[in-house]
C-alpha positions as CSV (number, residue, x, y, z in Angstrom):
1,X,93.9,95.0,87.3
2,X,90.8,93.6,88.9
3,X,88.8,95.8,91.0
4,X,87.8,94.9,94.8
5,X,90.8,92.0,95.0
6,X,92.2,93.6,98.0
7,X,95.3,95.6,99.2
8,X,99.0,94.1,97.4
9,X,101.0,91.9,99.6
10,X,103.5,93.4,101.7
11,X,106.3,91.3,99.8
12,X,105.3,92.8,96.5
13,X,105.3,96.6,98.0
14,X,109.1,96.0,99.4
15,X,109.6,94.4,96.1
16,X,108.3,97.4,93.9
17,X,110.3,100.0,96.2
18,X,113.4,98.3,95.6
19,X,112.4,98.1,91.9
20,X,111.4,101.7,91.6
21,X,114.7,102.8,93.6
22,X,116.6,100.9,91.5
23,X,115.2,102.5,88.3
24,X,115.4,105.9,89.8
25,X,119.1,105.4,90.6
26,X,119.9,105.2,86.8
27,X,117.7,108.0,86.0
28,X,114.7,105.9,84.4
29,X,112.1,106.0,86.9
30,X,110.7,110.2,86.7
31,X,107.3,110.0,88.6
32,X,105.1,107.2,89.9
33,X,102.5,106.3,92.0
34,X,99.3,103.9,92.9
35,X,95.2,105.0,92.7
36,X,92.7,104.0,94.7
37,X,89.4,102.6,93.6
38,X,86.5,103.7,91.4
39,X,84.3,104.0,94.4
40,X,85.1,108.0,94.9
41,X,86.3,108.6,91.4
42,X,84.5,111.6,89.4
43,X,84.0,111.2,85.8
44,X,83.2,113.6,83.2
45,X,81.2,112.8,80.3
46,X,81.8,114.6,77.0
47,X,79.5,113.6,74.6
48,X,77.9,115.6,71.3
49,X,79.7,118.6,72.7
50,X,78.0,118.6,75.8
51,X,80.0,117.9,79.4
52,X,77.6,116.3,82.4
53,X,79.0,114.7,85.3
54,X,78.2,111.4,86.0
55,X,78.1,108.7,89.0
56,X,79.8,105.4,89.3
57,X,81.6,102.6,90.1
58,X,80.1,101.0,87.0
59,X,78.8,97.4,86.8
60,X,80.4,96.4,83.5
61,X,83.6,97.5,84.6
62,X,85.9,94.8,85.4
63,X,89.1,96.3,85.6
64,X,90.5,99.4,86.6
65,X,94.1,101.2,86.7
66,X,95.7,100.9,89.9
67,X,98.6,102.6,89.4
68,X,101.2,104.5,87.0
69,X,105.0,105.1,86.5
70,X,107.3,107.4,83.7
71,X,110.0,105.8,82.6
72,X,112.9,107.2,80.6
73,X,114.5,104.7,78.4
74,X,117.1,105.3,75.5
75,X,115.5,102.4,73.4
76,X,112.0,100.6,72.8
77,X,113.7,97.7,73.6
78,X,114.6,98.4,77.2
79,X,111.0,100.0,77.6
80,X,109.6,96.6,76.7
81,X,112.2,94.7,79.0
82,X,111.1,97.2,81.6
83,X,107.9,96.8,81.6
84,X,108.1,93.0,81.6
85,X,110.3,93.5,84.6
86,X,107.5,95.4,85.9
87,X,105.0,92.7,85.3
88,X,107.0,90.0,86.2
89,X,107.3,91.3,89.8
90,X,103.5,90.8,90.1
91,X,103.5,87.7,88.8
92,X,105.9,86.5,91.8
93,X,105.1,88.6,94.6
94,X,101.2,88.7,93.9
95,X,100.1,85.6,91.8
96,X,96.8,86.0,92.8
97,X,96.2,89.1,91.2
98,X,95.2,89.0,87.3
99,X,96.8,92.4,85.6
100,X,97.8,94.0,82.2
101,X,101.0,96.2,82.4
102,X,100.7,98.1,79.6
103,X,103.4,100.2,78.0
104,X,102.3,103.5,76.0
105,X,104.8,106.5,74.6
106,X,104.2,110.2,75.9
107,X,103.2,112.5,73.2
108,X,105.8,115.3,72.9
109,X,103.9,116.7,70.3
110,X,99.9,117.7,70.1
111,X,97.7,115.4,67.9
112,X,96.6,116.6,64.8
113,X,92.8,117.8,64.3
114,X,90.2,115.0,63.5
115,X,89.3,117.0,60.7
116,X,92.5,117.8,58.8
């Protein structure tokens, strides 16, 4: 979502709690939770095998995450309707606020090498 738009509404908080205790009720929603802003974030650089730390907020970044859930679902399908649940809540109870809800798997199983 955009960075610096503000705190949510109220209405999409009460919203999202009854969302999230609905979802934990049936045993989807496992963990969850919002992030703050860039301004205090550390980031670590990795680069040519070499690690430096290095400042920011960053002036070409627009967007940022501002928050996270894992789901459990029993089909892609309700992952997807899920997540446009998800989305759609903002949509009503925020409309101001410009976002990408985006849906990836958890790895159960470590990637291969980048040379094999």
């Amino acid at each position: 979502m955009e960075e610096g738009i503000g705190a949510p509404p109220q209405a999409l908080m009460d919203a999202m709690d009854g969302y999230i205790g609905e979802q934990a009720a049936k045993g989807v929603f496992l963990d969850g939770g919002g992030l703050y802003g860039t301004e205090d974030a550390v980031n670590f650089l990795v680069r040519k095998g070499e690690t430096s730390r290095v400042d920011g907020p960053y002036a070409e970044s627009k967007e940022v995450v501002g928050g996270w859930a894992i789901m459990q679902y029993d089909t892609v399908e309700e992952a997807v309707a899920g997540q446009q649940e998800f989305a759609e809540l903002h949509a009503k109870y925020w409309p101001d606020c410009s976002m990408v809800a985006t849906l990836r798997q958890i790895s159960d199983a470590p990637p291969e090498a980048a040379d094999a």
